[in-house]
N, C-alpha and C positions, 0 to 999 in steps of 0.2 A: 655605597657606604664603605666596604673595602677598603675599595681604589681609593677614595679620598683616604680613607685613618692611614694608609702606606702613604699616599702625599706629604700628608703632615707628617710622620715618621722621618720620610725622609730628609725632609726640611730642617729637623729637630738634628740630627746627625749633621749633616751638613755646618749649621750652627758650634757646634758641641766641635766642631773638628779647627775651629778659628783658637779655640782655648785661651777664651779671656774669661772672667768674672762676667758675674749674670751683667747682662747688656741693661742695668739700671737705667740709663738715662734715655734709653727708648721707653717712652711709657705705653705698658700695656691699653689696650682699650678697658673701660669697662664692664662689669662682668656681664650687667646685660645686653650689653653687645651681642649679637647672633651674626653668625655666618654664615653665607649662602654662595655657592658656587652656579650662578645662571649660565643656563648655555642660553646663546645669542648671537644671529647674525654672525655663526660660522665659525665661533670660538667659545670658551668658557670663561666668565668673568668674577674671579673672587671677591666678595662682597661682605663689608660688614656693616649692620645695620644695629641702631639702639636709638629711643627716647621718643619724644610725646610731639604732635605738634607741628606746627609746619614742616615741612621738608626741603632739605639743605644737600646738596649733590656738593661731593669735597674733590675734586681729582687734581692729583699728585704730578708731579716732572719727572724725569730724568734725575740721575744719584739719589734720587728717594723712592718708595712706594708709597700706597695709602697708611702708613703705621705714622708718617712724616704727621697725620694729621689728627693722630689719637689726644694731642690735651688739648686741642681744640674742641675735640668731640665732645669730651666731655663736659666741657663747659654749655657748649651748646643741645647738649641732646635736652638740660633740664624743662627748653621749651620748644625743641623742635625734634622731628624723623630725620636721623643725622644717617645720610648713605656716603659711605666710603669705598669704591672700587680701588683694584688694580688694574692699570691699564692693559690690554692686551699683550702675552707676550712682557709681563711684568711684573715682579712681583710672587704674588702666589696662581695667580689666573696663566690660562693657557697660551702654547705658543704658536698658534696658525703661523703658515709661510707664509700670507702677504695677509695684506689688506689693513697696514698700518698710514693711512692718506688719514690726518683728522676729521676729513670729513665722515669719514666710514668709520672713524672708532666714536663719534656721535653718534649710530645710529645702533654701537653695543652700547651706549650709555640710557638709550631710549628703550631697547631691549630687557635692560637691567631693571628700572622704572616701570614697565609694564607687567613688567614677571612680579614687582613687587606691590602692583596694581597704586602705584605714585599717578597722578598725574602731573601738577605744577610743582616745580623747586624753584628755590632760590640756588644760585652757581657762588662757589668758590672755589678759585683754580690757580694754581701754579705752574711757572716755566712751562713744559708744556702741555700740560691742562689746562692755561689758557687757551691754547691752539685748539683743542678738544669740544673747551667748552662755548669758545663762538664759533664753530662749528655746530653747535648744538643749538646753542641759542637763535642762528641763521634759522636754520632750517625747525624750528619744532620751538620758533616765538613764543603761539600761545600760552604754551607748559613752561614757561622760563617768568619767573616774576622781577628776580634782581639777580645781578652779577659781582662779585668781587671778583676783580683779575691781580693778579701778584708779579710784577718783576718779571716779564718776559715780553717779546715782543710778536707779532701777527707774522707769519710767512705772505709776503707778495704787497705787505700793509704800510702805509706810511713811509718812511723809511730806512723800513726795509734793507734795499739795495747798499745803502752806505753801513745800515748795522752787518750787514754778512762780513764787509771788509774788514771788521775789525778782528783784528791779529790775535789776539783771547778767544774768538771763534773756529779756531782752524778745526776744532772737532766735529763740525756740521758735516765735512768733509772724511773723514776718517771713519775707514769702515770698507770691509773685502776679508777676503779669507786672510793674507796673510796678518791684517792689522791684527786679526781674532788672535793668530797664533801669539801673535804680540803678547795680546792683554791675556792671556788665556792664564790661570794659575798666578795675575798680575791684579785681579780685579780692583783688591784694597789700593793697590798703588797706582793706578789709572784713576780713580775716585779721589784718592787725595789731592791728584791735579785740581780737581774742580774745589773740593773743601777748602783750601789751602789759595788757590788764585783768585775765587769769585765769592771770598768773604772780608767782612770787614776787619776779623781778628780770627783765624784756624784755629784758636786752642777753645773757639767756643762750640766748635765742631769735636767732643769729645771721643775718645778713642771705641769706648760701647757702640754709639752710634756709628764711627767707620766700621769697624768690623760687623757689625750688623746688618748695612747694607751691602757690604761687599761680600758676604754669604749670599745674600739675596741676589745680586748680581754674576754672583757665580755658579748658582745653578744653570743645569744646561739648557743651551737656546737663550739664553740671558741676554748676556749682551749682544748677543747678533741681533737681536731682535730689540735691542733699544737702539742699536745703529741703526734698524731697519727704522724707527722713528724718527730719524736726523735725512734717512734717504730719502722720505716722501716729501722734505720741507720743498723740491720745485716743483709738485704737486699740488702740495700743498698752496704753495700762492697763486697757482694757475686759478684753484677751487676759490681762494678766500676772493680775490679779484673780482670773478663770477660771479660769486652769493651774494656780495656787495651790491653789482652792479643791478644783481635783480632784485632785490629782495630792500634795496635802500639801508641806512645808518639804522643800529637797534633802538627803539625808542623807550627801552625798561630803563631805571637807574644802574649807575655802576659806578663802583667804587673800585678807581685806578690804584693801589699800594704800591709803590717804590720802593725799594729802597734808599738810605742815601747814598750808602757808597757801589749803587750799581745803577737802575734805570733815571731814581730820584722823579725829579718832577716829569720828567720825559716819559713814563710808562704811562700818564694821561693824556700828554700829546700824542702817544701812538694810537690809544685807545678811542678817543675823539674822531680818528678817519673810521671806525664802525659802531660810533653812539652816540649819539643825539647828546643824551644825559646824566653825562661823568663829573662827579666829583675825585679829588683828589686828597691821598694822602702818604706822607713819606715816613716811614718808621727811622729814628735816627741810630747813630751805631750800629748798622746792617750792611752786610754786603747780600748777594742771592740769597742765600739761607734763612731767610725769614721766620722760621717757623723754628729752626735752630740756634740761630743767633739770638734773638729777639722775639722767643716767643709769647712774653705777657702782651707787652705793647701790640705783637702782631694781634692776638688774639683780641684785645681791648676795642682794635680798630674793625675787625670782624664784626666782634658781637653789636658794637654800637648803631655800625650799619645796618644791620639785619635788623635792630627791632626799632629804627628809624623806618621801615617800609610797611 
């Protein structure tokens, strides 16, 4: 208990050292939301958990953590067990040296689940937390009832091979000691690349919310270790390839969301080479940030799904 209240301490300083006004437009979770730091499968996975009801597994991408998915939460916990991790190595959860392959950070999200004696969820995932979460859904079918995947694409899946070439991707690649020294003391400014390039308007990307995750990203081991999530993507498609070829298309519902001004209709065509049965939907005025740009509509399109199943 310590260890953790100095965690959070120093998180809290950290923050306080960006010196903007309260970061309003990240929205708190609510208050009874509880927090749990699971150790699992060789790491520690920060968790927050609140509300009645089916069980809803949220995980976050890259420029965001799980905080990306708090007014979602709330809308959803009033009829479901709404669990929100931090990915490995992101966030407020711990930083192992390796073992960031999706398929292996599936089996801390199984871990998490079991510690919180969950059995089935329903998945909702972004960028890549979809990677994560058909990973998860592969391997640990039963326990998976329905999917929403959001605006990212499968490593080794569909393709694939023609999305890595596109020239707005060069960061799958980027990553080694000197990049670190690069971005190091640069976090907010490396972030804004992506706020700023892979939306459909930046200024909906407000300034609380940059400096809030660029705190979060500049704690130490940070962003090494979200490079280290972009390094395992030829891993990654070796594994998703694999899972595929054994384990056949998922046959739960899923619900593809696009954006329009990013994957658009195309994140169901990707989604279609590992699901039997995708429905589609594109949020309009959106670029990536879905859940920042557009988060009523994202949200609208969530919760509809979910209590269609």
């Amino acid at each position: 208990m310590i260890a953790q209240a100095f965690r959070r301490v120093g998180f809290l300083l950290i923050l306080f050292a960006f010196a903007t006004p309260a970061f309003a437009k990240v929205q708190p979770f609510p208050a009874v939301f509880h927090v749990h730091d699971i150790v699992t499968n060789g790491t520690t996975i920060y968790v927050r958990v609140g509300g009645h009801g089916p069980a809803v597994l949220l995980i976050h991408g890259f420029g965001d953590t799980g905080d990306m998915w708090a007014p979602l939460a709330a809308r959803l916990m009033k009829d479901h067990t709404v669990i929100v991790p931090d990915l490995r190595g992101m966030g407020l959860s711990a930083h192992p040296p390796g073992g960031y392959t999706k398929k292996n950070q599936a089996l801390d999200m199984a871990g998490v689940l079991d510690a919180l004696k969950i059995d089935k969820v329903a998945l909702v995932t972004h960028d890549i937390g979809n990677m994560v979460g058909y990973a998860f859904a592969v391997q640990f079918q039963p326990r998976v009832t329905a999917w929403v995947a959001m605006d990212a694409p499968l490593p080794g899946i569909g393709d694939w091979d023609t999305i890595i070439r596109d020239p707005r991707l060069w960061h799958f690649n980027f990553r080694g000691p000197d990049v670190e020294r690069l971005v190091a003391g640069r976090e907010r400014i490396y972030l804004d690349r992506f706020y700023n390039e892979l939306s459909a308007n930046p200024k909906a990307i407000d300034e609380q919310t940059r400096n809030h995750y660029a705190a979060l990203y500049a704690r130490p081991h940070a962003m090494h270790d979200a490079f280290e999530q972009f390094a395992a993507f030829s891993q990654d498609a070796i594994d998703n390839k694999a899972m595929l070829a054994q384990f056949g298309k998922l046959t739960i519902p899923v619900l593809a969301i696009g954006a329009e001004k990013s994957f658009n209709t195309a994140m169901a065509t990707e989604i279609q080479f590992v699901a039997s049965n995708v429905t589609t939907d594109v949020i309009p005025n959106s670029g990536h940030w879905l859940m920042e740009e557009q988060p009523a509509a994202t949200i609208a399109a969530v919760r509809a799904f979910l209590s269609s199943q």
